[in-house]
N, C-alpha and C positions, 0 to 999 in steps of 0.2 A: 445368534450364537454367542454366549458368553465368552470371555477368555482371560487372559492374563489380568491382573488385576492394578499389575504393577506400572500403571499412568499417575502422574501428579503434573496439577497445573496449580504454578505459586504456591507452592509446598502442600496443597489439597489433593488425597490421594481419590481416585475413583472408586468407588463403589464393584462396578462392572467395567469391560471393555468386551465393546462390541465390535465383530468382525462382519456384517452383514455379507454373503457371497452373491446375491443378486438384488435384483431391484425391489422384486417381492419382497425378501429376506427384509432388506430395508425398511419398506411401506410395514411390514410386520413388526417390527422392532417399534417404530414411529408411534403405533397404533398402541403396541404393548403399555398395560395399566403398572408399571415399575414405578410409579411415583421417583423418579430420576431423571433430571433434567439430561438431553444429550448433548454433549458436547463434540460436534463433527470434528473431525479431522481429516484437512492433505495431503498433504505434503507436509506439515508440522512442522512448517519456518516462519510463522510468526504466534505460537503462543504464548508469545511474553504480554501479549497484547491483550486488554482487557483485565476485568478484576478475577477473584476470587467464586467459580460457580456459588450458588447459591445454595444449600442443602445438600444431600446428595447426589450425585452425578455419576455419568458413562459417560467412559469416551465412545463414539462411536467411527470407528476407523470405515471411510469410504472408498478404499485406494480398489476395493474387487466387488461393491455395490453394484457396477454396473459394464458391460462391458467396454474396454475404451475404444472409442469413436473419431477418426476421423475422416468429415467427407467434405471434400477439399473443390472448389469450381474456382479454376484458375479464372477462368477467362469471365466470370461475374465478380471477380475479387470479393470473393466469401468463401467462409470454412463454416461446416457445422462440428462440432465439439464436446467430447461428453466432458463432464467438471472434474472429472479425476483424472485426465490425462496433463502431465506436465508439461510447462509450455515448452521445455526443452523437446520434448516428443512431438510437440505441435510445430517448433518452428524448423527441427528438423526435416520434417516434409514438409514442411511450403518452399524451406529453399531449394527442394530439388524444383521447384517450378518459379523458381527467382523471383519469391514473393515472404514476406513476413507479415506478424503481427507486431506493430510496435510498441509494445508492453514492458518493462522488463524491472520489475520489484527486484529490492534486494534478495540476495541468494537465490535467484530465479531458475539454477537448476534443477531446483526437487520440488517448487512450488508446482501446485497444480493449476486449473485455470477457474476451477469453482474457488480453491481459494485465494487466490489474485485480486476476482470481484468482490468475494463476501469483504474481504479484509478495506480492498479499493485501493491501494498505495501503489506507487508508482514510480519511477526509478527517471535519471538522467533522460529519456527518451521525452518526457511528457514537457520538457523545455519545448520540443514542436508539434507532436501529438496530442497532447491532453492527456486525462487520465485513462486508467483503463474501458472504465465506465463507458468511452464516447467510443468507442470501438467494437460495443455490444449492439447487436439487430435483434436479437431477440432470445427468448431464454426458456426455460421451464423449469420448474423449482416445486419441490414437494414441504406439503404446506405439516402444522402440525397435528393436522385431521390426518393425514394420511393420501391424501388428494394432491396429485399432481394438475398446477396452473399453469397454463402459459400467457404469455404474453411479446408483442411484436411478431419476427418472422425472419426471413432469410433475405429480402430484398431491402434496399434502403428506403423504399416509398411505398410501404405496405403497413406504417402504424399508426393507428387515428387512438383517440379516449386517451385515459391514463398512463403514463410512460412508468408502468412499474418495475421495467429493470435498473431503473435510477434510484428506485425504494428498495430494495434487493441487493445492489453493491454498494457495500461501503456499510453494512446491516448487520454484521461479522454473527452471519448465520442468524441472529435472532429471532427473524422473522420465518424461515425457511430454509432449506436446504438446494442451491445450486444442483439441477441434473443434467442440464445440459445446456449448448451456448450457441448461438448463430453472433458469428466476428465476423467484421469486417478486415482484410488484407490490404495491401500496400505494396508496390512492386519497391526491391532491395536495389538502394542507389548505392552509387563508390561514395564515400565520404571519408576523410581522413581525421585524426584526431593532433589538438593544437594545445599548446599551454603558453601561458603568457606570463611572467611577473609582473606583479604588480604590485604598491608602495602600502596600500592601505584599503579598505572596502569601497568606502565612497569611491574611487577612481576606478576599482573593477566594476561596481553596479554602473557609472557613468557608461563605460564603455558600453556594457551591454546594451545601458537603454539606447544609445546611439545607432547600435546597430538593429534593433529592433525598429527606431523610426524610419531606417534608412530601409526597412521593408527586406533585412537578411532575415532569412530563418533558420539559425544554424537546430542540428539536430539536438544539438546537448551547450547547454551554458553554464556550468556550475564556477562558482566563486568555494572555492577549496582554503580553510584555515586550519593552519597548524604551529602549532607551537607561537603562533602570532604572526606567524609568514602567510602572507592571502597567493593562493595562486590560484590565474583565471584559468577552466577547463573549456575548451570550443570542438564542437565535434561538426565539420564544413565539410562542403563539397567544394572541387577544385576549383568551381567558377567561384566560387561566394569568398573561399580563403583569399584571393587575388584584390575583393573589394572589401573584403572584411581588413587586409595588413591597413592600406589608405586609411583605415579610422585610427587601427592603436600607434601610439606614439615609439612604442617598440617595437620589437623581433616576435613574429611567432615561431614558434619552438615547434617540429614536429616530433610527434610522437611512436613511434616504431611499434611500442606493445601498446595491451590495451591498460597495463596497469592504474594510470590515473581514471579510466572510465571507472574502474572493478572498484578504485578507492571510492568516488565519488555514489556510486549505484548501491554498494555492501555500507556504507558509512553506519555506522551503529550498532550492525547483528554482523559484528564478528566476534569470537571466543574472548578477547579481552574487552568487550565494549560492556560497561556494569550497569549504566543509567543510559538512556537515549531518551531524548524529547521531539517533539514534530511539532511546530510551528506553522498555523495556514493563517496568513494573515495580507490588507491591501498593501498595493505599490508602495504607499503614502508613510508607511507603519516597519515599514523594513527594515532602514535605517537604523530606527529608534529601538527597536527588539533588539536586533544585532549586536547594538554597542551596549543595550543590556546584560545580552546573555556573557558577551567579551567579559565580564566585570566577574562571573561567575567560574571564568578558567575553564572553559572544557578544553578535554581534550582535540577535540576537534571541532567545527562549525562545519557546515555547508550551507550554503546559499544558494536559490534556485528562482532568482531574481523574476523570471519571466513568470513563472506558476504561484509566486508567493508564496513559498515552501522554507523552510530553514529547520535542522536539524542538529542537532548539537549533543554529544555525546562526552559521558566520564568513564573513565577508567576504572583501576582496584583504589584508588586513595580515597579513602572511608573519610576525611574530613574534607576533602574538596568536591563528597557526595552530596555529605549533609549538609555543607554551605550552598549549595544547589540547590536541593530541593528546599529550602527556605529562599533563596532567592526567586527560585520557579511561584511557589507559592505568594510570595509578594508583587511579582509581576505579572501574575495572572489579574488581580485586585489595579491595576492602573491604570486611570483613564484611557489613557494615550492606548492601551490597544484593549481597548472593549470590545472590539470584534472580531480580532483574534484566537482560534482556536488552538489551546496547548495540549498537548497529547503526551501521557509517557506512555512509550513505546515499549520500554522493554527496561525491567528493572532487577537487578537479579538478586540484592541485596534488602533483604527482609528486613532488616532492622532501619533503613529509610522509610520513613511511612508519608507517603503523597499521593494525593489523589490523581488516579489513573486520566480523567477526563476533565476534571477541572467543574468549574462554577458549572449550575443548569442555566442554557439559555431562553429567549422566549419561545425558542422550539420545542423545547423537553414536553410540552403537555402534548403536544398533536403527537410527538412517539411515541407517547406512551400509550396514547388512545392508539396507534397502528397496534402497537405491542396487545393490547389489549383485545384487537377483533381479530389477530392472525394468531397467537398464540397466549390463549388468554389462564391455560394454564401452567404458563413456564417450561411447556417441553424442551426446548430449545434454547441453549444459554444464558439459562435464567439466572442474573448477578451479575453480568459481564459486562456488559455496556451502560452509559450514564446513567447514573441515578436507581441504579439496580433492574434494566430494560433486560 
């Protein structure tokens, strides 16, 4: 079903906007010879992410593709899930049975959960959980033939052969379309939220690492910069806070709202954030980014020590954009972090021109050959991902 017309991603208007009202409706549309790549949508809180569709395009809106789905087994801690339901909807009924998923990307209230995985980013939670990705059992995903695949299942020791939902998040749709999800749950512990000052980074990463050999696993550890003030975030439980104060040399500070989490989790995709970057890189290499990106002025950093994560964002000042993005661009090019993946996230200012994904690595052949046997005619976000995947 056709509709409004009036979608633009990175100032490219759609051609069509599609409303599919069931799953058929979808598979129809998927099938349909429109020579139009589609571009899915969730929740529509991270399309700043990726390049420029490639040719003409539809948006294809998934929010009534299917009906939403949740079927919840307390007591095997699993949910099954259809991908349009937001995880606000999802984690709203687990806690009536005092259980979560611990997932929580920025703006995570209108996020959905097909797009959570397709995108894969992960918010303050993944300091003790991992990504979203390790909390998938299993999946089903409609291919660009029209064919619904599965793969995995609903129990944790039911997947042998190729683990393709690890090739499916973090894919930001290219290869498929998310339709449904088997998660893994988590029973909801008390845990209180802490901050700490601290002098300089080095002594907040010190800390953390300390506490990490010392075998704590607080839920959340962000190293928070602003204006040049680092402040450490810790999200503990009451036994852990007691042996966590014995490591820092100062006071933890308790936190009454959840404000510093919401700073630390939204860091980037809020209405004044103009440029955001995403930094995944080792232990080893932290440091040395960090007091790179410093040199560069953002408005804000974050650090996510334990995950290898760093996030750095500019505001409206148009010359401490473009000194960025020529810095970003020079420090992608330097030894020291060759293995470093830099990601713009989200760039709202057309006239910065940088590249979305950075150099291709030795991986980009083998995507492109995936890109090549799942959807070898571009149905599916063709332009969006490296290298025009």
């Amino acid at each position: 079903m056709p509709g409004s017309k009036l979608f633009c991603v990175k100032n490219k208007q759609a051609t069509e906007v599609y409303r599919p009202n069931s799953l058929e409706n979808l598979v129809e549309i998927v099938k349909n010879k429109d020579n139009l790549t589609l571009l899915p949508v969730g929740g529509g809180t991270q399309l700043e992410l990726g390049d420029r569709p490639e040719g003409k395009f539809a948006a294809l809106y998934l929010e009534k593709a299917f009906p939403k789905k949740i079927d919840h087994e307390p007591a095997d801690l699993t949910v099954l899930v259809s991908s349009n339901t937001t995880l606000k909807e999802l984690q709203d009924k687990l806690k009536k049975a005092g259980q979560r998923v611990p997932i929580d990307p920025p703006n995570n209230e209108n996020a959905t959960i097909g797009g959570i995985l397709a995108v894969g980013i992960g918010g303050p939670l993944q300091s003790r959980f991992g990504p979203p990705r390790d909390w998938v059992l299993g999946m089903s995903v409609l291919r660009a033939d029209g064919e619904i695949v599965r793969a995995g299942g609903r129990v944790v020791k039911n997947v042998t052969g190729y683990d393709l939902m690890r090739l499916w998040c973090g894919s930001l749709g290219t290869i498929g379309i998310i339709t449904e999800v088997a998660l893994r749950v988590t029973p909801i512990v008390t845990t209180n939220d802490y901050s700490a000052a601290v002098t300089n980074f080095p002594e907040a990463k010190k800390i953390v690492d300390e506490i990490f050999i010392k075998d704590i696993r607080p839920e959340c550890a962000d190293i928070l910069i602003k204006n040049g003030t680092p402040t450490l975030f810790l999200r503990l439980s009451e036994q852990t806070q007691e042996i966590t104060q014995t490591i820092l040399p100062q006071k933890l500070i308790k936190e009454e709202k959840e404000d510093l989490y919401l700073q630390t989790r939204d860091l980037g995709f809020t209405a004044k954030d103009e440029l955001t970057i995403r930094v995944s890189c080792t232990n080893s290499t932290l440091e040395f980014i960090v007091n790179e990106l410093q040199q560069l002025h953002p408005d804000s950093l974050l650090v996510r020590p334990l995950t290898g994560l760093i996030r750095a964002t500019w505001e409206s000042n148009n010359a401490k954009k473009a000194e960025a993005a020529i810095g970003i661009a020079s420090l992608r090019e330097k030894n020291q972090v060759s293995d470093a993946i830099i990601i713009i996230e989200r760039s709202l200012d057309q006239n910065i021109k940088i590249n979305t994904w950075g150099l291709k690595n030795t991986s980009f052949a083998l995507m492109k050959k995936i890109k090549d046997v799942y959807d070898p005619n571009g149905r599916f976000n063709k332009g969006r991902y490296l290298g025009g995947i």
